[in-house]
ZADO-103739 format. One line per field, with one value per atom (N, C-alpha, C): residue in three letters; z, x, y. Coordinates in nm, 4 decimals, padded with zeros to 6 digits. Layout:
// residues N
drenke ALA, ...
pz Z, ...
px X, ...
py Y, ...
This chain:
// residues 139
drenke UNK, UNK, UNK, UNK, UNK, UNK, UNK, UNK, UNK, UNK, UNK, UNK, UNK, UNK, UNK, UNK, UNK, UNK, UNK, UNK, UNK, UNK, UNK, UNK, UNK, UNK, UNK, UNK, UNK, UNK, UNK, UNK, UNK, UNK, UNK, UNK, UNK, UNK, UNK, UNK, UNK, UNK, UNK, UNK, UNK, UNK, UNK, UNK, UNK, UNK, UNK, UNK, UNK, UNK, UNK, UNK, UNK, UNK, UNK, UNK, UNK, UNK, UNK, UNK, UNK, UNK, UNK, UNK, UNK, UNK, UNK, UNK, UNK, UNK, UNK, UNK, UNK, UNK, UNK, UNK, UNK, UNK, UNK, UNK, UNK, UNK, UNK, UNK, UNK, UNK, UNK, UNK, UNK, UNK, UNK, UNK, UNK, UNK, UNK, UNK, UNK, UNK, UNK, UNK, UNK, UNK, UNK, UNK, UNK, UNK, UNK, UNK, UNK, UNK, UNK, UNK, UNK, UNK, UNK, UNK, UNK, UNK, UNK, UNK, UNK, UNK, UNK, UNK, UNK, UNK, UNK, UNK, UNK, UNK, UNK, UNK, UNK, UNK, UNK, UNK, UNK, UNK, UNK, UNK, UNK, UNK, UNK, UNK, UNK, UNK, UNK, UNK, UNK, UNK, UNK, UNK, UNK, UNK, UNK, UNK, UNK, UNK, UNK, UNK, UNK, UNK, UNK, UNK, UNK, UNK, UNK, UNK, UNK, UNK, UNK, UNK, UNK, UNK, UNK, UNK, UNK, UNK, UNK, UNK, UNK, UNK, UNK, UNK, UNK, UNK, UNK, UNK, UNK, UNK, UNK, UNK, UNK, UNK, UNK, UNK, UNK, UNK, UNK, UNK, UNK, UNK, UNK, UNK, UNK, UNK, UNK, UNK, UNK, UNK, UNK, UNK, UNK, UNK, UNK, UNK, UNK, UNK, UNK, UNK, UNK, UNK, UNK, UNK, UNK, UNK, UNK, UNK, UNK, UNK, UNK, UNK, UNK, UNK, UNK, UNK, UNK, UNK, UNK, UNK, UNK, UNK, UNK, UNK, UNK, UNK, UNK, UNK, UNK, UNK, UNK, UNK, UNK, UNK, UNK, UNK, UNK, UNK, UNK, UNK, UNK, UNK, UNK, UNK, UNK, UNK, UNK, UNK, UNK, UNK, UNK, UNK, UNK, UNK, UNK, UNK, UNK, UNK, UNK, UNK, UNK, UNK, UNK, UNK, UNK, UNK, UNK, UNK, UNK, UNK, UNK, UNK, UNK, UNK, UNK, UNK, UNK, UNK, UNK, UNK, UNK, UNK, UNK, UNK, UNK, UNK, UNK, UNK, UNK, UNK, UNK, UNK, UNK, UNK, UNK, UNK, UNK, UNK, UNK, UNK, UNK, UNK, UNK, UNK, UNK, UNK, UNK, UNK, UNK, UNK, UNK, UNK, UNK, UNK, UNK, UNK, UNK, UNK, UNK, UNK, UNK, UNK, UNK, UNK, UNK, UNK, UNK, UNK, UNK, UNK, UNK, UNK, UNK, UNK, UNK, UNK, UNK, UNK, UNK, UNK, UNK, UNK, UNK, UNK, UNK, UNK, UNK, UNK, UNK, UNK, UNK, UNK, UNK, UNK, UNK, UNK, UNK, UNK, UNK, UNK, UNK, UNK, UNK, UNK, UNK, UNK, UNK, UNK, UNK, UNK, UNK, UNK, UNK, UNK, UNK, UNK, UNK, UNK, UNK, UNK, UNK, UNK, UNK, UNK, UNK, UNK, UNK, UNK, UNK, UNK, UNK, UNK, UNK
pz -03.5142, -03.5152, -03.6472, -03.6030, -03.7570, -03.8459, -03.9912, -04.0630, -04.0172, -03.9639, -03.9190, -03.8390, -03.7027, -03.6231, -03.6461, -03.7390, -03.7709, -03.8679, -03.9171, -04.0079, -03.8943, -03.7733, -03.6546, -03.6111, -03.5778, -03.5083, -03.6457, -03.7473, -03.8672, -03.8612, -03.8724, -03.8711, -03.7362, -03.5943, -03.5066, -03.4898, -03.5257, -03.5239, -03.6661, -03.7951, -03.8268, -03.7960, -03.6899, -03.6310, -03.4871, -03.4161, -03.3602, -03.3818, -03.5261, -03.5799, -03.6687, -03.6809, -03.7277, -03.6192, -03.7062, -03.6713, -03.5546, -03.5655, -03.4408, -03.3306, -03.3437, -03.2015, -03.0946, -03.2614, -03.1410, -03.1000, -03.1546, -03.1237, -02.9573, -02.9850, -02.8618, -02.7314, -02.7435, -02.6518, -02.5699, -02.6891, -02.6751, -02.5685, -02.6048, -02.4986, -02.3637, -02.3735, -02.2556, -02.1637, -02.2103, -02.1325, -02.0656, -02.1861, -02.1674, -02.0412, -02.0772, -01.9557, -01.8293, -01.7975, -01.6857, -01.5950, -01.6701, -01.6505, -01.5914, -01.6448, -01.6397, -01.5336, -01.4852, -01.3509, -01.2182, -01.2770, -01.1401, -01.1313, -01.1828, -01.1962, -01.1127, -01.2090, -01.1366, -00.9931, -01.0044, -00.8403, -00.7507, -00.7920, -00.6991, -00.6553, -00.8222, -00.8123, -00.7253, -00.6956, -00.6487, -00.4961, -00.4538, -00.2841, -00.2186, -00.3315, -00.2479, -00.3010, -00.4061, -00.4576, -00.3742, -00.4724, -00.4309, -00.3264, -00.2668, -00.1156, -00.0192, 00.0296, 00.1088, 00.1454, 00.0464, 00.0831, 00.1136, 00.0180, 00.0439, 00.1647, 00.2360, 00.3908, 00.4973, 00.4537, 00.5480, 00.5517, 00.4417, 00.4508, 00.4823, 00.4947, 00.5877, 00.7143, 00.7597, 00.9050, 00.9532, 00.8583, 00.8775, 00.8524, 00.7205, 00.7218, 00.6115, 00.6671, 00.5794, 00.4523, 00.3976, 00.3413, 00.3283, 00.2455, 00.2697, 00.3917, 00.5356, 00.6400, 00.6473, 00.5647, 00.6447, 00.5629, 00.7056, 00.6391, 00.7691, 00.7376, 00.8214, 00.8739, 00.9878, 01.0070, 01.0854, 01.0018, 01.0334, 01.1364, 01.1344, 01.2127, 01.2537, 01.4062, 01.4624, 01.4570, 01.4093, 01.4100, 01.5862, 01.4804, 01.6349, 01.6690, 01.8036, 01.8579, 01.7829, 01.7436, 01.6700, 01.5718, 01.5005, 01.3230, 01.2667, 01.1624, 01.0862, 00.9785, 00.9610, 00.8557, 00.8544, 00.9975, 01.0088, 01.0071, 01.0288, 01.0083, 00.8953, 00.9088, 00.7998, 00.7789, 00.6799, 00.6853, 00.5610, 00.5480, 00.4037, 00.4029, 00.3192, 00.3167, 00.2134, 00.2638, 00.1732, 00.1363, 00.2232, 00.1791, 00.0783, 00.0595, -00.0482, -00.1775, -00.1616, -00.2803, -00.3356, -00.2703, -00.2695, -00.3397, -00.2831, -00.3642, -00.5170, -00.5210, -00.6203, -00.7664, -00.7222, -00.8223, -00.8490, -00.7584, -00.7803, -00.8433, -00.8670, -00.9194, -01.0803, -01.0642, -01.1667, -01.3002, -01.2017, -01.2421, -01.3473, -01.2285, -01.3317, -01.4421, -01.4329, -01.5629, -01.6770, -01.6425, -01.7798, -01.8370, -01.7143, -01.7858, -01.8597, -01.8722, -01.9042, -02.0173, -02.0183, -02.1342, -02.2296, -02.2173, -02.2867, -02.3667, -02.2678, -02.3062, -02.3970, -02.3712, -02.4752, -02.6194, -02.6147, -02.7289, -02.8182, -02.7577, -02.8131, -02.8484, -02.8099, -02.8935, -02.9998, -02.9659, -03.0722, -03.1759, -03.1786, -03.2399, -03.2948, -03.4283, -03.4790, -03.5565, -03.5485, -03.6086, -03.7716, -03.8302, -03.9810, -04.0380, -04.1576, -04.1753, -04.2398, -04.2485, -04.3066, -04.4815, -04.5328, -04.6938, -04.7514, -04.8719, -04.9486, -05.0288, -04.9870, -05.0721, -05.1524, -05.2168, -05.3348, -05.3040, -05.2600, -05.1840, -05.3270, -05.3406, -05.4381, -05.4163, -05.4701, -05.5117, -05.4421, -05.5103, -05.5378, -05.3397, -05.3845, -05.2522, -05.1567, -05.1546, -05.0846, -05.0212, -05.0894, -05.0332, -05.0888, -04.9764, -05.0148, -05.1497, -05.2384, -05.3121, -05.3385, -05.3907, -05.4027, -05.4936, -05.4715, -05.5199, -05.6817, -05.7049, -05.8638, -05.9471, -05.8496, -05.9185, -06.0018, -06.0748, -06.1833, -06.2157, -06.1402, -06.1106, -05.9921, -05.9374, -05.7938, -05.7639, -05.6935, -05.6401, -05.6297, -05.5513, -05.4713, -05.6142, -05.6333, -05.7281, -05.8942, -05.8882, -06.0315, -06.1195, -06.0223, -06.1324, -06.1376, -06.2324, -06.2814, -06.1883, -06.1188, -05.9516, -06.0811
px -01.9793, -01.8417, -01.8162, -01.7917, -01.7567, -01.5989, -01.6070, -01.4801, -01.3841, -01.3693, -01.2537, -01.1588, -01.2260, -01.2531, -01.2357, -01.3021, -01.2297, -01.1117, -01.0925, -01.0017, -00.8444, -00.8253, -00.7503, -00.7511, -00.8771, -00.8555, -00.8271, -00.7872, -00.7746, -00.6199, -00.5770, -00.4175, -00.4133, -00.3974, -00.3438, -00.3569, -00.4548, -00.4905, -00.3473, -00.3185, -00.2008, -00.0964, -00.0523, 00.0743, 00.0925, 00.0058, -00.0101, -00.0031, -00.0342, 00.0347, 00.1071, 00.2182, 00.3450, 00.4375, 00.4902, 00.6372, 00.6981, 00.7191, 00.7958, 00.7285, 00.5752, 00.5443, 00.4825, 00.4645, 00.4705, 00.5667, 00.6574, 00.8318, 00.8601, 00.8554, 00.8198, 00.7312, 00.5984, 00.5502, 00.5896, 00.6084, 00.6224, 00.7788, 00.8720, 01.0077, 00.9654, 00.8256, 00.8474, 00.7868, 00.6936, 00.6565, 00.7655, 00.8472, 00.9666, 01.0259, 01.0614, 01.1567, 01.0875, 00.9805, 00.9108, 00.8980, 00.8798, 00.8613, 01.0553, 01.1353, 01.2782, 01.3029, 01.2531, 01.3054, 01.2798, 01.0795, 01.1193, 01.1630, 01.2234, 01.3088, 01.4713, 01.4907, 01.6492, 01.6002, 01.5272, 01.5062, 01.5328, 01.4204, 01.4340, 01.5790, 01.6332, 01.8394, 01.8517, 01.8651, 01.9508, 01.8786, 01.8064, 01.7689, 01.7532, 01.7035, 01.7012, 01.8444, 01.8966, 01.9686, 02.1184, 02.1377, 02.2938, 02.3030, 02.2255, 02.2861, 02.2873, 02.1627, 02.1950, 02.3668, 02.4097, 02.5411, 02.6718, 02.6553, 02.6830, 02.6742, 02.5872, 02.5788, 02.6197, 02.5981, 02.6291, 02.7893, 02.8676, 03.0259, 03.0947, 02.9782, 03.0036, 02.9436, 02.9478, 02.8594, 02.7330, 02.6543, 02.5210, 02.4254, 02.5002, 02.4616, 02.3670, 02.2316, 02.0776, 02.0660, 02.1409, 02.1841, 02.0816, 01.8910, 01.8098, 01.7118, 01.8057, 01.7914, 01.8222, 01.9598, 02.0544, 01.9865, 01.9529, 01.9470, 01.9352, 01.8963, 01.8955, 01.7899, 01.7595, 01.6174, 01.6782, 01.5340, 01.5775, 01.4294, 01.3401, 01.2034, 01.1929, 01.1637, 01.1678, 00.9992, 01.0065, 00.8395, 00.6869, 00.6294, 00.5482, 00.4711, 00.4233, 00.3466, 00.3905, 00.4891, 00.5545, 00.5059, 00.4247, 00.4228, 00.4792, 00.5584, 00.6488, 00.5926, 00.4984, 00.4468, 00.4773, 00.4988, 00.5240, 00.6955, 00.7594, 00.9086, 00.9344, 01.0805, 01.1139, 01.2266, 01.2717, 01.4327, 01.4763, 01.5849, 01.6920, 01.7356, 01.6737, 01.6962, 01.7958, 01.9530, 02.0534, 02.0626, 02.0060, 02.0581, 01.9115, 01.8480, 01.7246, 01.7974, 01.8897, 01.9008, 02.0600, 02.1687, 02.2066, 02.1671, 02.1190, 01.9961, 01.9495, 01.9295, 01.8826, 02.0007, 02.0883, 02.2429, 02.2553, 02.2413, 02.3032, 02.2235, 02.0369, 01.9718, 01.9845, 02.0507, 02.0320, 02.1444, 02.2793, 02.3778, 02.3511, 02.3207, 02.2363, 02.1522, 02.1023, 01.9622, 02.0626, 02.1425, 02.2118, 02.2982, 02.3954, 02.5417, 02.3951, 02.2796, 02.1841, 02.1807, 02.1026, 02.0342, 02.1468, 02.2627, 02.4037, 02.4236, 02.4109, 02.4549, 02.3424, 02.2624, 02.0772, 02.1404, 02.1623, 02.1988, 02.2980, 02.3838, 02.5118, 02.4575, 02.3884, 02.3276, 02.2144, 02.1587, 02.0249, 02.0955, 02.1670, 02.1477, 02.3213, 02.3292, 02.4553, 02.4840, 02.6364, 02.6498, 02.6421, 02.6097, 02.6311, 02.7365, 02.7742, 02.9057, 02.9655, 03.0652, 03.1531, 03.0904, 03.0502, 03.0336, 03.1590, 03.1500, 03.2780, 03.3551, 03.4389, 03.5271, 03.6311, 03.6691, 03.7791, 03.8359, 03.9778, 04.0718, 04.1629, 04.1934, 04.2411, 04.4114, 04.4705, 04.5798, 04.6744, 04.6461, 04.7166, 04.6784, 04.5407, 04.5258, 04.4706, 04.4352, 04.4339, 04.3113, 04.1896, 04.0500, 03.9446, 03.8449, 03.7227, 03.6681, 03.6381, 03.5597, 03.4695, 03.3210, 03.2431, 03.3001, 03.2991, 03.3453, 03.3570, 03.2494, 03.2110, 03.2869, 03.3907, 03.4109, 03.5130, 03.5784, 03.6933, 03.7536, 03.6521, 03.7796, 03.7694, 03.8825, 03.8488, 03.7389, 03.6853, 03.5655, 03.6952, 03.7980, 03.8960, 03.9788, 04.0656, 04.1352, 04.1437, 04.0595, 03.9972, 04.1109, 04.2111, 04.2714, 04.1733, 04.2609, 04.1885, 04.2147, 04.1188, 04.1452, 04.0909
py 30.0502, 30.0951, 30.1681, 30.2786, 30.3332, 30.2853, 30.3514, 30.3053, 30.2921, 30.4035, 30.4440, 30.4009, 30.3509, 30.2103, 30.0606, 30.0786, 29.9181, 29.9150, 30.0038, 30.0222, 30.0085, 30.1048, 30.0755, 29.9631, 29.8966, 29.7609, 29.6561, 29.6597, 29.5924, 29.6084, 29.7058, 29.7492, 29.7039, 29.7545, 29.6083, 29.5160, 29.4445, 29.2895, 29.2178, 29.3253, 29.3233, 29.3321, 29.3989, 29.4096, 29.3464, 29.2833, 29.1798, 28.9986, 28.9973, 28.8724, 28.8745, 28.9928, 29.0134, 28.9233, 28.8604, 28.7903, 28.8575, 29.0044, 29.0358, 29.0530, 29.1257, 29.1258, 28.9860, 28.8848, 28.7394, 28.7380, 28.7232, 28.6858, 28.7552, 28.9022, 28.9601, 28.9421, 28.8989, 28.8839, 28.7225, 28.6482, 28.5078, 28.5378, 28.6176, 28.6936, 28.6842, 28.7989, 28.8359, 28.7096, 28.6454, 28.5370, 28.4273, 28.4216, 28.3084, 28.3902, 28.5202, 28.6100, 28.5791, 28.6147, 28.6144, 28.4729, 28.3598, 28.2845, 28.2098, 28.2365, 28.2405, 28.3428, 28.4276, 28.5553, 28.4523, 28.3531, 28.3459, 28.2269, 28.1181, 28.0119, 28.0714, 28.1710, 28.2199, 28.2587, 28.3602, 28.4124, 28.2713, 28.1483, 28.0250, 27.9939, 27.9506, 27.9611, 28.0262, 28.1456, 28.2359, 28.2070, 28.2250, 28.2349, 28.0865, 28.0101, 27.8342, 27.7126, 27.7987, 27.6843, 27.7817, 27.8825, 27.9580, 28.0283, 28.1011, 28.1724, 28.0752, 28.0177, 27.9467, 27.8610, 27.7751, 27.7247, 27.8666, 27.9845, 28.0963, 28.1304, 28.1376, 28.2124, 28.1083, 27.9611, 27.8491, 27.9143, 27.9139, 27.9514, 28.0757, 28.1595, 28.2564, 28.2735, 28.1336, 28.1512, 28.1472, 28.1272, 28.0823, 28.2007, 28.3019, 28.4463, 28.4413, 28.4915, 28.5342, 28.6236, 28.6292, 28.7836, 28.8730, 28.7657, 28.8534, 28.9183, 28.8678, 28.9319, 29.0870, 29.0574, 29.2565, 29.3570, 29.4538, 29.5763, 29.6212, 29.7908, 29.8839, 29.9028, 29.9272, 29.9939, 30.1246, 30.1656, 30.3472, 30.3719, 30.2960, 30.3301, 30.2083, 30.1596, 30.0152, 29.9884, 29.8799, 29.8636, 29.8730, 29.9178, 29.9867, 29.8492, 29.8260, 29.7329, 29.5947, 29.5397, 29.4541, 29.3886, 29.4742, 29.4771, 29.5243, 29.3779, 29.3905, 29.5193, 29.5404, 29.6337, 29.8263, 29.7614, 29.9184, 29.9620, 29.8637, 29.8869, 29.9580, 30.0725, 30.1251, 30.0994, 29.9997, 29.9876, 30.0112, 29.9962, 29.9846, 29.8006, 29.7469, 29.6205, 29.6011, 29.5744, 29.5987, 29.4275, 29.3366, 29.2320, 29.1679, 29.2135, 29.1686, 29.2037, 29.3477, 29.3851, 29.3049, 29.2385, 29.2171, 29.0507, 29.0155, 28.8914, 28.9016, 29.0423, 29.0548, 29.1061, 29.1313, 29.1893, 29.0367, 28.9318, 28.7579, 28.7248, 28.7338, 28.7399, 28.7604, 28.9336, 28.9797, 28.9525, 28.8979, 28.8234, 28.6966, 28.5928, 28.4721, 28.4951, 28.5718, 28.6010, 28.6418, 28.7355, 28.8069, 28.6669, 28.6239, 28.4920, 28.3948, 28.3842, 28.2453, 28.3183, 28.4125, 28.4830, 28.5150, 28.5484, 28.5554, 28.4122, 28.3320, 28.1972, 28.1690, 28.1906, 28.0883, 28.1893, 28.3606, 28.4022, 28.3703, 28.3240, 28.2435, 28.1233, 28.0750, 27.9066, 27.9224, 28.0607, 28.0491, 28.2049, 28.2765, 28.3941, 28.3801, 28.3449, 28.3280, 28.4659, 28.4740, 28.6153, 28.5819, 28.7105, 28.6860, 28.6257, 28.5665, 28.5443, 28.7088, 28.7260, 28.8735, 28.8626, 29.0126, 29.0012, 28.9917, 28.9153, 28.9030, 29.0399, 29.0600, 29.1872, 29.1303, 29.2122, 29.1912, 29.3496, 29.2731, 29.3823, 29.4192, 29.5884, 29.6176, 29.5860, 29.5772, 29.5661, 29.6966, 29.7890, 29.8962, 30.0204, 30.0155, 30.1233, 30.0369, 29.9331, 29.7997, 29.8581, 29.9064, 29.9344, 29.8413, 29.8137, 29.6900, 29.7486, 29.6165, 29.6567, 29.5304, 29.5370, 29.4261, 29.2696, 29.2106, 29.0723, 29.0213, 29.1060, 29.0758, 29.2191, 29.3368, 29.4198, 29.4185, 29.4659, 29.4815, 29.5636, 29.7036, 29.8172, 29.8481, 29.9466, 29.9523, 30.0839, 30.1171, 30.2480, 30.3472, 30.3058, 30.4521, 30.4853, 30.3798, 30.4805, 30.4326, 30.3762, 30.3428, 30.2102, 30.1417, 30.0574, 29.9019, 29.8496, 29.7070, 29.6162, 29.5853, 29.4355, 29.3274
């Protein structure tokens, strides 16, 4: 392998056990692993009682077919499956209100930096200051 070469695989093997791109990959695993947990939510736990109260309705049954399947393989059908996708907005619903919520428990906002409000033109100035930046009197 020439220099040059390892010199590349030296620099990503660095930025691969950088803080962020574990952080990141370690994401996407958690995400993935969390899609198909909700997916379960959403098609075995929440539609079902959903469609019982509207009548005993499949949702990821409805759709359209635009080409009826030949010799009665399902494979060959061509439809618009509006109610898969419809599954999937409830789907896509749950994932965001969770993932909102886990950010609100793990990702706190900064607190505000401290200013020292002038007196006179009543503009921020740093905490430790003694004159003001805008119009130069003594805070």
């Amino acid at each position: 392998m020439t220099l040059e070469g390892r010199a590349v695989i030296g620099e990503f093997r660095a930025f691969l056990l950088r803080t962020n791109a574990l952080a990141l990959a370690i994401g996407v695993i958690i995400g993935t692993a969390l899609g198909t947990v909700v997916s379960s939510l959403v098609n075995d736990v929440i539609m079902p009682p959903i469609g019982m109260v509207l009548g005993g309705v499949d949702f990821s049954k409805f759709k359209v077919v635009l080409k009826a399947a030949v010799g009665g393989d399902p494979a060959t059908e061509v439809a618009i499956r509006y109610g898969a996708f419809i599954n999937a907005i409830i789907a896509f619903v749950v994932i965001a209100f969770v993932v909102w919520q886990l950010s609100k428990m793990f990702i706190k906002e900064a607190p505000a930096a401290e200013v020292k409000t002038c007196p006179f033109c009543k503009e921020p100035n740093a905490p430790d200051a003694t004159k003001c930046r805008a119009c130069a009197s003594q805070i």
